[in-house]
PDB file of N, CA, C and O in Angstrom:
ATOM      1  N   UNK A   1      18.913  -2.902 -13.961  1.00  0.00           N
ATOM      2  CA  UNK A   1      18.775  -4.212 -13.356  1.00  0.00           C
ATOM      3  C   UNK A   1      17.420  -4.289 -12.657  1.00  0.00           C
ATOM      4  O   UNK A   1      17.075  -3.364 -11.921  1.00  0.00           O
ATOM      5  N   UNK A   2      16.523  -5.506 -12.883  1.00  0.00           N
ATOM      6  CA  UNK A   2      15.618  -5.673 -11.882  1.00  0.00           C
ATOM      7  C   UNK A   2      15.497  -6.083 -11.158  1.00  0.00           C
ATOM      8  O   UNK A   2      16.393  -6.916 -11.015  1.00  0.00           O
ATOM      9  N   UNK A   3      14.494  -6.084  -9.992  1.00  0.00           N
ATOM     10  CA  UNK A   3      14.514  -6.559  -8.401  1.00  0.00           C
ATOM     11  C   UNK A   3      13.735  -7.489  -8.751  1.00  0.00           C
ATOM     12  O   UNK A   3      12.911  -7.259  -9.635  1.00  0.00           O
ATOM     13  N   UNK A   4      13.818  -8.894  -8.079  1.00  0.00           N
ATOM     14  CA  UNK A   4      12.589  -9.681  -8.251  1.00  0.00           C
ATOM     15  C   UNK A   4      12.587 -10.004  -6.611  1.00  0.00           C
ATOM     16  O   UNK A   4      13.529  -9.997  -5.819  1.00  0.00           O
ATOM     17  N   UNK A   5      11.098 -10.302  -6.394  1.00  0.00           N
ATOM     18  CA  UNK A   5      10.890 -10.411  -4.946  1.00  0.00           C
ATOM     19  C   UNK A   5      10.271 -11.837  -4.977  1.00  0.00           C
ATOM     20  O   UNK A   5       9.491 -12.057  -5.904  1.00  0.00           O
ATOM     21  N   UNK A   6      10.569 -13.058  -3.888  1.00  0.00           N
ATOM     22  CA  UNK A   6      10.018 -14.105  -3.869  1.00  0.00           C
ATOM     23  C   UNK A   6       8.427 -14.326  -3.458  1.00  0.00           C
ATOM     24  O   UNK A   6       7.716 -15.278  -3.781  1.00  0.00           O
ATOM     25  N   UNK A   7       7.992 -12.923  -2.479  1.00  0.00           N
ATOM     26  CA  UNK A   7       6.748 -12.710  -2.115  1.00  0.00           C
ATOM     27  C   UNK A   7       6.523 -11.388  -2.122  1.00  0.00           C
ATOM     28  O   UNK A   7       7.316 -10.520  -1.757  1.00  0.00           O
ATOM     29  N   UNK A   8       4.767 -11.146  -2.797  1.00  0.00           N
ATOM     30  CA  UNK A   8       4.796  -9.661  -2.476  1.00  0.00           C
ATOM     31  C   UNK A   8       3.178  -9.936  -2.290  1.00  0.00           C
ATOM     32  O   UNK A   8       2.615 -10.982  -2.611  1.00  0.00           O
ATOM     33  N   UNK A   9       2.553  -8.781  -1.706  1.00  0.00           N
ATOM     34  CA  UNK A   9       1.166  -8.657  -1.575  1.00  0.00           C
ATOM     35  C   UNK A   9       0.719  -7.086  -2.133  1.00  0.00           C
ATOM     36  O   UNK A   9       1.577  -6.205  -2.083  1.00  0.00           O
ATOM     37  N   UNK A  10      -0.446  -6.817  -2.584  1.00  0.00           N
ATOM     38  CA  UNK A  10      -1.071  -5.815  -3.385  1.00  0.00           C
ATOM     39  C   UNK A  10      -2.240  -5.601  -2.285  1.00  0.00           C
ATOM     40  O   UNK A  10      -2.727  -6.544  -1.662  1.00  0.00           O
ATOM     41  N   UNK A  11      -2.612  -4.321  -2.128  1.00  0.00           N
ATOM     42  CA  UNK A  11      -3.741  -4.407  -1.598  1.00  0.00           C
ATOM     43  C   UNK A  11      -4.737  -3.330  -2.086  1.00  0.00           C
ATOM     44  O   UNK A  11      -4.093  -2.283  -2.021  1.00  0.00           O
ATOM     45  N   UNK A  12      -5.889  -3.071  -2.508  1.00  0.00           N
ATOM     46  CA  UNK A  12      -6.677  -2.308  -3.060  1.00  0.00           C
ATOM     47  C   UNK A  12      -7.708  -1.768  -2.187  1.00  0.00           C
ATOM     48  O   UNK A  12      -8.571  -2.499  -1.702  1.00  0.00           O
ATOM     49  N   UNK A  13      -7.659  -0.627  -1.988  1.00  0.00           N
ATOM     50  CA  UNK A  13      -8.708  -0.472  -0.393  1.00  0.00           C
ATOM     51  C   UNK A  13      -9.932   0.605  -1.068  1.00  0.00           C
ATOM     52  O   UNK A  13      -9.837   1.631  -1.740  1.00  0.00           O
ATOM     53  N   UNK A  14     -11.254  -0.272  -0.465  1.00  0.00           N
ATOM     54  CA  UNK A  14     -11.976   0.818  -1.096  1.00  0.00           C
ATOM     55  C   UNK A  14     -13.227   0.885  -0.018  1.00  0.00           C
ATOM     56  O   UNK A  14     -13.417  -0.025   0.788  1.00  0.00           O
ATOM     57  N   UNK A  15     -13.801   1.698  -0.069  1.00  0.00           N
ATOM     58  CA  UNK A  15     -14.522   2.131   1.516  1.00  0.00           C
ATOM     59  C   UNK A  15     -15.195   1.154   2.684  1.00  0.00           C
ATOM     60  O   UNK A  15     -15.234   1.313   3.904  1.00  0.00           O
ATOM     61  N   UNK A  16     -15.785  -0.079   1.720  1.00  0.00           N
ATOM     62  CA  UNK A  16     -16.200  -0.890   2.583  1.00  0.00           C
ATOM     63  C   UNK A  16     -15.653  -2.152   2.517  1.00  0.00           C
ATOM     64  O   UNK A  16     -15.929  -2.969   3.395  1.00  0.00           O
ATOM     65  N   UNK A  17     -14.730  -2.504   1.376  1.00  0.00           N
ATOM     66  CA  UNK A  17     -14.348  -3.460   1.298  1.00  0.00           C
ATOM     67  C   UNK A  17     -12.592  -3.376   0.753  1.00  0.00           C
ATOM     68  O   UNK A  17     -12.022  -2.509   0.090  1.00  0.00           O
ATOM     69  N   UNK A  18     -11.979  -4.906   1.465  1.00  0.00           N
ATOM     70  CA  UNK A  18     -10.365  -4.608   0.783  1.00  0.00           C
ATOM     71  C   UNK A  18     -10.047  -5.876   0.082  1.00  0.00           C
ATOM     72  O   UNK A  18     -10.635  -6.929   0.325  1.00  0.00           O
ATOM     73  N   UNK A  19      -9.243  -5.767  -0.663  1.00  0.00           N
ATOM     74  CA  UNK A  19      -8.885  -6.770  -1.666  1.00  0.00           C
ATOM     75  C   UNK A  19      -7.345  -7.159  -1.640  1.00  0.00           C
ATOM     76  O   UNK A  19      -6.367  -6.423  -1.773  1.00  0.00           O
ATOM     77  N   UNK A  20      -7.391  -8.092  -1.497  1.00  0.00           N
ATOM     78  CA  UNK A  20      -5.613  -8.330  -0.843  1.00  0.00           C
ATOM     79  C   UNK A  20      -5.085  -9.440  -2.049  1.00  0.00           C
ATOM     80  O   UNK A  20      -5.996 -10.254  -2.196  1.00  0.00           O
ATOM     81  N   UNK A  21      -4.001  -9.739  -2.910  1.00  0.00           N
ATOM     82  CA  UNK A  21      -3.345 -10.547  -3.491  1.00  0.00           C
ATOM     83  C   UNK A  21      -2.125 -10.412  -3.353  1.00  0.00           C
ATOM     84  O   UNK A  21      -1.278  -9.542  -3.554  1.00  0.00           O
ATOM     85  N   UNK A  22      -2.206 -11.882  -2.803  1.00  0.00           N
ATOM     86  CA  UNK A  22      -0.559 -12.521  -2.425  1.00  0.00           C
ATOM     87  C   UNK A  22       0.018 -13.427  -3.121  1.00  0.00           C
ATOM     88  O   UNK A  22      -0.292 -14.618  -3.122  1.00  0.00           O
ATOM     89  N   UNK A  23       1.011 -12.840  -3.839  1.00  0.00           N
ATOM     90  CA  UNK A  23       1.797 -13.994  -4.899  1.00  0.00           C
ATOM     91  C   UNK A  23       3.627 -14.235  -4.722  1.00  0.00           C
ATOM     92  O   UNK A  23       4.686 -13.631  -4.894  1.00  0.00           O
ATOM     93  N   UNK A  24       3.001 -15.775  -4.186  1.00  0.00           N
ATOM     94  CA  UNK A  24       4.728 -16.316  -4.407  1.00  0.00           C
ATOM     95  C   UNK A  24       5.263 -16.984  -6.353  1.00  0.00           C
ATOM     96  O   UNK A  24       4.517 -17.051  -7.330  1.00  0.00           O
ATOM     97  N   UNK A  25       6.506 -17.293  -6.285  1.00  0.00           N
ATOM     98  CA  UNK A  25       6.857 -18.121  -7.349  1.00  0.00           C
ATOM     99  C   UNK A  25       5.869 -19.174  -7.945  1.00  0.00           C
ATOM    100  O   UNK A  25       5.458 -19.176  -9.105  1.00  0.00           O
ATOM    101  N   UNK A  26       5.516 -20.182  -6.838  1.00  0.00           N
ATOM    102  CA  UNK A  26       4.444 -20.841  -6.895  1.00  0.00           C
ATOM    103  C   UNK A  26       2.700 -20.769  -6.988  1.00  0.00           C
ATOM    104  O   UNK A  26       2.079 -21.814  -7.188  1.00  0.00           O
ATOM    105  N   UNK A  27       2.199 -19.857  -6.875  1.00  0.00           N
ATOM    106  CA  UNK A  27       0.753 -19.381  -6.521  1.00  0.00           C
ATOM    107  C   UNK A  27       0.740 -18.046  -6.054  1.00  0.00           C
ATOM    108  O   UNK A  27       1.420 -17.266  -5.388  1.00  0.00           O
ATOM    109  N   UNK A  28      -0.989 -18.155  -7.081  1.00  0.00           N
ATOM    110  CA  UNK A  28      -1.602 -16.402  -6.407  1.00  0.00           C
ATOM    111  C   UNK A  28      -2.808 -16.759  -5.788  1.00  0.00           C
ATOM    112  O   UNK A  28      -3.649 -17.618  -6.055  1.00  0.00           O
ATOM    113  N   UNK A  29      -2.689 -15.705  -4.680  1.00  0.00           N
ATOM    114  CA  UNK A  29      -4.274 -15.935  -4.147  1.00  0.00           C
ATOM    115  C   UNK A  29      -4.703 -14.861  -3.620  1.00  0.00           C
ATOM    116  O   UNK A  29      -4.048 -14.271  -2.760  1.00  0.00           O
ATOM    117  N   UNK A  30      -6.109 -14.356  -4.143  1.00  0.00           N
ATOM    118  CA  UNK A  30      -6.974 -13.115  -3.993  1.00  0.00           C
ATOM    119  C   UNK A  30      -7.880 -13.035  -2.799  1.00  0.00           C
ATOM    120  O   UNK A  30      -8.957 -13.592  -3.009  1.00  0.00           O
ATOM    121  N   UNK A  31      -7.770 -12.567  -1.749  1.00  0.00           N
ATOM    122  CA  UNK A  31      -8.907 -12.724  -0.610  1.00  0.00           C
ATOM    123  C   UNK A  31      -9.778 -11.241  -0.699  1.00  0.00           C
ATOM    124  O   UNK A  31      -9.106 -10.259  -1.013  1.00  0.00           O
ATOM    125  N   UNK A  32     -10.987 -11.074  -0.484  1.00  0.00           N
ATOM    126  CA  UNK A  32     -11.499  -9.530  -0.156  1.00  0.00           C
ATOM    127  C   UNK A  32     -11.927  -9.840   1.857  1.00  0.00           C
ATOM    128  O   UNK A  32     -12.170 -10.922   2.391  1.00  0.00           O
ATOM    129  N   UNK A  33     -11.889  -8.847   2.324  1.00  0.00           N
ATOM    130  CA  UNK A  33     -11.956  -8.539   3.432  1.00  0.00           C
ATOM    131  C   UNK A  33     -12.995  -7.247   3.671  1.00  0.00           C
ATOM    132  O   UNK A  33     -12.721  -6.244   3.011  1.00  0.00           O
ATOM    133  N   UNK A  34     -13.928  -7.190   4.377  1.00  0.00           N
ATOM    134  CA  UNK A  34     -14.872  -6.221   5.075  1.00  0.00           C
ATOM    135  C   UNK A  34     -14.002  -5.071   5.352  1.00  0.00           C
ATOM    136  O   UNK A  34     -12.910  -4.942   4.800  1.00  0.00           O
ATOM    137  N   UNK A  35     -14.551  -4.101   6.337  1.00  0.00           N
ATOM    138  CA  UNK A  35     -13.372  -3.214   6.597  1.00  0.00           C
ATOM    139  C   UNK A  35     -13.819  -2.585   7.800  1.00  0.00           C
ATOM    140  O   UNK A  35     -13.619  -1.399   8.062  1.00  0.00           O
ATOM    141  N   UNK A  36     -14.797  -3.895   8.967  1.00  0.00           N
ATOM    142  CA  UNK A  36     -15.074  -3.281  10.096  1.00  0.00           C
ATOM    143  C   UNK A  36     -13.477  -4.061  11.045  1.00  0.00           C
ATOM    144  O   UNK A  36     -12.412  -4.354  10.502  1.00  0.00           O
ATOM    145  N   UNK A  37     -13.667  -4.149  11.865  1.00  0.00           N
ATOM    146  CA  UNK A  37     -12.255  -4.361  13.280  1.00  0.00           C
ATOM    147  C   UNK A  37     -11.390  -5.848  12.845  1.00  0.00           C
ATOM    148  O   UNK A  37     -10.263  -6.087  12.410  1.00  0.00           O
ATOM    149  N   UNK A  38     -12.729  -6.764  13.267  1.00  0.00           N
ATOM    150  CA  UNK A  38     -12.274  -8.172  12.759  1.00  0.00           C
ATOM    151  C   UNK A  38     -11.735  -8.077  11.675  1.00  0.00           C
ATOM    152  O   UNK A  38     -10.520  -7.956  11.836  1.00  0.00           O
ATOM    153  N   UNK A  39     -12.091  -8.069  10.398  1.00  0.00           N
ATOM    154  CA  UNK A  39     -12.037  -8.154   9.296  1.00  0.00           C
ATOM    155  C   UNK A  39     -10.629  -7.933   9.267  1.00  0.00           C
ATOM    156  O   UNK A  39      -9.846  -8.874   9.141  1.00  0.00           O
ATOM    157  N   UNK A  40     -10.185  -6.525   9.396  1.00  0.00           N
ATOM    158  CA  UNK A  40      -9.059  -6.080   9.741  1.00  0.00           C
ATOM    159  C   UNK A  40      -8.404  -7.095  10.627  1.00  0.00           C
ATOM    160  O   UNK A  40      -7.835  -7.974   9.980  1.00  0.00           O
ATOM    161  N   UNK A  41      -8.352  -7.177  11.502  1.00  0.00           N
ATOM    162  CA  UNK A  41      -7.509  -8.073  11.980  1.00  0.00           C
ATOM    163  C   UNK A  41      -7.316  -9.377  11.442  1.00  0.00           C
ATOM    164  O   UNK A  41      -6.254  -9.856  11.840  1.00  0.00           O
ATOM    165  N   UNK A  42      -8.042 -10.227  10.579  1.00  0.00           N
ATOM    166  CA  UNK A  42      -8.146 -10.882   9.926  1.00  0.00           C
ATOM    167  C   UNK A  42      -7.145 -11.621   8.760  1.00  0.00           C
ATOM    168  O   UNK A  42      -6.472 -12.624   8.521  1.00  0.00           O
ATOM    169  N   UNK A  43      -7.717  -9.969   8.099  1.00  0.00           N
ATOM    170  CA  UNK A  43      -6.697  -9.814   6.770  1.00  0.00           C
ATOM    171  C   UNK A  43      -5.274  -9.733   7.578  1.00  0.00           C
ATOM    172  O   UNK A  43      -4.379 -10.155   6.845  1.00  0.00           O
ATOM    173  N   UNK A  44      -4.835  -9.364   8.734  1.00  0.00           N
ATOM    174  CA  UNK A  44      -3.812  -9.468   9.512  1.00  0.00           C
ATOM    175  C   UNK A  44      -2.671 -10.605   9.327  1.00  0.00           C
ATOM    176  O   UNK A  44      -1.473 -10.806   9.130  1.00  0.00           O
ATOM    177  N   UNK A  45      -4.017 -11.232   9.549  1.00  0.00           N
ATOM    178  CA  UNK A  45      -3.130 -12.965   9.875  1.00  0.00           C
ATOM    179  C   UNK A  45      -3.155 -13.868   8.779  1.00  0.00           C
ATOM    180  O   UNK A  45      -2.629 -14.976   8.880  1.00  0.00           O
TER     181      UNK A  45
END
């Protein structure tokens, strides 16, 4: 049996930069993020 999830996020981390995709039923959307404090906190919210 499979699980299906209504939301999930991926994140790809690579030394200076992160790559985040968030996909509901309806839409995907790809943000990249820095990887100093803000940034981080950022990708947070």
């Amino acid at each position: 049996m499979e699980r299906l999830y209504a939301v999930c996020c991926g994140i790809d981390v690579h030394k200076k930069i992160l790559v985040a995709c968030l996909r509901t039923k309806q839409s995907t959307e790809i943000r990249s993020f820095g990887a100093s404090t803000q940034d981080l906190l950022d990708l947070v919210d």
